[in-house]
DSSP file (Angstrom, degrees, kcal/mol; ACC not computed):
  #  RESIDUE AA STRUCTURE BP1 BP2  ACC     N-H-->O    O-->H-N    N-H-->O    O-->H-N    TCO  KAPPA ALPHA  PHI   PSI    X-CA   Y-CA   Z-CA
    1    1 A X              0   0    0      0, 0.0     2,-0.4     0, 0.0     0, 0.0   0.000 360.0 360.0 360.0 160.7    0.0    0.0    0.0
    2    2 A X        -     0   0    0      1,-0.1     2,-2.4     2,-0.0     0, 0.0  -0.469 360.0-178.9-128.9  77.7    1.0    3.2   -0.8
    3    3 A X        +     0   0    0     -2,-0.4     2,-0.2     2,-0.1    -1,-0.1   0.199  51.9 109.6 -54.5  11.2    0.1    5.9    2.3
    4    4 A X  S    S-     0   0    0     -2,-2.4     2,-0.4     1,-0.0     3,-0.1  -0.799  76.9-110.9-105.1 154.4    1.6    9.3    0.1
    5    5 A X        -     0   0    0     -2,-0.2     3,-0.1     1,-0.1    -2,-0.1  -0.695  43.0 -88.5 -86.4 144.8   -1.0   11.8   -1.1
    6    6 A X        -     0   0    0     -2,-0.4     2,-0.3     1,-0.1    -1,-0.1  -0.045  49.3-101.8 -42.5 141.5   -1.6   12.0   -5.2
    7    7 A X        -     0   0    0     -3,-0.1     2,-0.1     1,-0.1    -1,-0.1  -0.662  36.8-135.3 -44.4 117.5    0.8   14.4   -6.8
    8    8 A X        -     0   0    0     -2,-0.3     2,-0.5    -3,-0.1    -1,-0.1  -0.347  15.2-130.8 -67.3 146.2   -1.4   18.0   -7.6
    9    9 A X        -     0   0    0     -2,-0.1     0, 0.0     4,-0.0     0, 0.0  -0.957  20.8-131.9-115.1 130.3   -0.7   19.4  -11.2
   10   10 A X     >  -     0   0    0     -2,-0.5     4,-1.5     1,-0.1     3,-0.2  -0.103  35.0 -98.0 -66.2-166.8    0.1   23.3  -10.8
   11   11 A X  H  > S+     0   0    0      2,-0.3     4,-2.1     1,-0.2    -1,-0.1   0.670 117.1  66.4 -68.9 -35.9   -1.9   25.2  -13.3
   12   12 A X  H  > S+     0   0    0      2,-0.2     4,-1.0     1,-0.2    -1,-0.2   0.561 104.9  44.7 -56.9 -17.6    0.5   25.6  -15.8
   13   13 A X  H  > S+     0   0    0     -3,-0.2     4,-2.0     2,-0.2    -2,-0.3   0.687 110.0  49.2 -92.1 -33.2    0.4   22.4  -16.2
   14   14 A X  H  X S+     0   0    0     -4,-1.5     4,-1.0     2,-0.2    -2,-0.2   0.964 107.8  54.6 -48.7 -48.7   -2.8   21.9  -16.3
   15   15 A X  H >X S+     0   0    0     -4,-2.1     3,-1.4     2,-0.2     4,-0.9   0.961 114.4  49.0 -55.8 -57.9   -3.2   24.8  -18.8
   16   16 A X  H >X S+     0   0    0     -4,-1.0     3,-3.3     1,-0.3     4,-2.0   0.947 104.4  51.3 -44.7 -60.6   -0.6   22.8  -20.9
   17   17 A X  H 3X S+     0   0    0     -4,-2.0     4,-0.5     1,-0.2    -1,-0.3   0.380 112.3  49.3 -69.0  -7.4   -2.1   19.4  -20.8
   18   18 A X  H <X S+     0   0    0     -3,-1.4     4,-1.0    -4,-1.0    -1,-0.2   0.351 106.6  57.0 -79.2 -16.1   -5.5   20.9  -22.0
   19   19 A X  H XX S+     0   0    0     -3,-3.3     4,-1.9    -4,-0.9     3,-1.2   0.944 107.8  48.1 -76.8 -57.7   -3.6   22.8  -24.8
   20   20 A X  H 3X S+     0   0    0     -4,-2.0     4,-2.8     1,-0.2     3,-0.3   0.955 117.0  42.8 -48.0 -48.0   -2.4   19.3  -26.0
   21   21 A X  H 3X S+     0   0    0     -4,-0.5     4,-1.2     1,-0.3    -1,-0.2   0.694 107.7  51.8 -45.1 -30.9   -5.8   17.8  -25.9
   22   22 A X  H <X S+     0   0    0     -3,-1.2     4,-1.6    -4,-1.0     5,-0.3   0.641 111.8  47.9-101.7 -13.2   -7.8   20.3  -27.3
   23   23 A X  H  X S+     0   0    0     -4,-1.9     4,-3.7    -3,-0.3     5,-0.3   0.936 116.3  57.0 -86.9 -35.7   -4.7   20.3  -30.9
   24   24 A X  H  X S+     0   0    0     -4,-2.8     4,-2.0    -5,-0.3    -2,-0.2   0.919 111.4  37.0  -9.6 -74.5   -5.6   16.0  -30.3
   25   25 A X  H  < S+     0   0    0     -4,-1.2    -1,-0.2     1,-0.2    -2,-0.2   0.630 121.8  41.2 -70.4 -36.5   -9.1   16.8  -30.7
   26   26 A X  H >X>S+     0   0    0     -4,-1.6     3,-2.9    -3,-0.2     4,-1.1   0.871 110.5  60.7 -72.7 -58.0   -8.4   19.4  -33.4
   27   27 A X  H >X5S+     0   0    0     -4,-3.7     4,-1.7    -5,-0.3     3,-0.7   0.946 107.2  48.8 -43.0 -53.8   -5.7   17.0  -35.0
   28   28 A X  H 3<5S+     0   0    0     -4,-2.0    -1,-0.3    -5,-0.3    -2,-0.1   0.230 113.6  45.9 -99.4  31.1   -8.5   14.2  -35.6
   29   29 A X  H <45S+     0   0    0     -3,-2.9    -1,-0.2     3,-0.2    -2,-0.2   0.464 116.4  30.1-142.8  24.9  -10.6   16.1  -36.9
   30   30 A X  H <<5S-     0   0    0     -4,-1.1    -3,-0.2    -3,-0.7    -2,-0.1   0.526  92.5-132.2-121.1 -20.8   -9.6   18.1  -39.2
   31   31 A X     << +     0   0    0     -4,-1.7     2,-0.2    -5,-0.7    -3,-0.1   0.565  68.5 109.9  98.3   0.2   -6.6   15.5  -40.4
   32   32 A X  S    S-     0   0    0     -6,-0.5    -1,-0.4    -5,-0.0     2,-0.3  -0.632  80.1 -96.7-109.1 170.2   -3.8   18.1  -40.4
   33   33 A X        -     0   0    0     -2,-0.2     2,-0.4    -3,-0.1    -1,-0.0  -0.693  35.5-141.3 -70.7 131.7   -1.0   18.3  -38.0
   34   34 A X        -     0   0    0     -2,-0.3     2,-0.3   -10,-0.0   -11,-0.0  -0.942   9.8-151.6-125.1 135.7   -1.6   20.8  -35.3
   35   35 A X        -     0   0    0     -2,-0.4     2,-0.3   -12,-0.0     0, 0.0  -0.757  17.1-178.2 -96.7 130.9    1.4   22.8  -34.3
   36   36 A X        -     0   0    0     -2,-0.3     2,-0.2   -13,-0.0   -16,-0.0  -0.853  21.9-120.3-130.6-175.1    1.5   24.1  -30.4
   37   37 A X        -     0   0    0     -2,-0.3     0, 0.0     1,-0.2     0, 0.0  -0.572  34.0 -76.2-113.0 163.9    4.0   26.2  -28.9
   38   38 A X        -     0   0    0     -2,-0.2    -1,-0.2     1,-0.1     2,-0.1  -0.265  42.5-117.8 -47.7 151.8    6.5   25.7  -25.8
   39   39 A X              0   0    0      1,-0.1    -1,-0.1     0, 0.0   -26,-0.0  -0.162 360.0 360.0 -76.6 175.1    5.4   25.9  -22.4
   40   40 A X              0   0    0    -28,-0.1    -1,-0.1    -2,-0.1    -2,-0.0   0.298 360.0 360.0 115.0 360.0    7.0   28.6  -20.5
C-alpha cells in the first residue's frame, strides 16, 4: 500500500495538458498536423 497523497498538477500544467488535448481533438478532426508552442 501506498500511504503518500496524489501528486497535484500546478496550473501551468494543467493549462498545458488541455492545450495538448484540445490540438488532439483538433488534429482528428480536421486531419492536419496541429502545431502548439513551448510551455513557458
Amino acid at each position: 500500500e501506498n500511504d503518500q497523497e496524489p501528486a497535484q498538477a500546478g496550473a501551468r500544467a494543467a493549462r498545458d495538458s488541455l492545450k495538448v488535448a484540445l490540438a488532439e481533438k483538433e488534429s482528428a478532426e480536421t486531419g492536419k498536423i496541429i502545431k502548439i508552442g513551448r510551455a513557458g
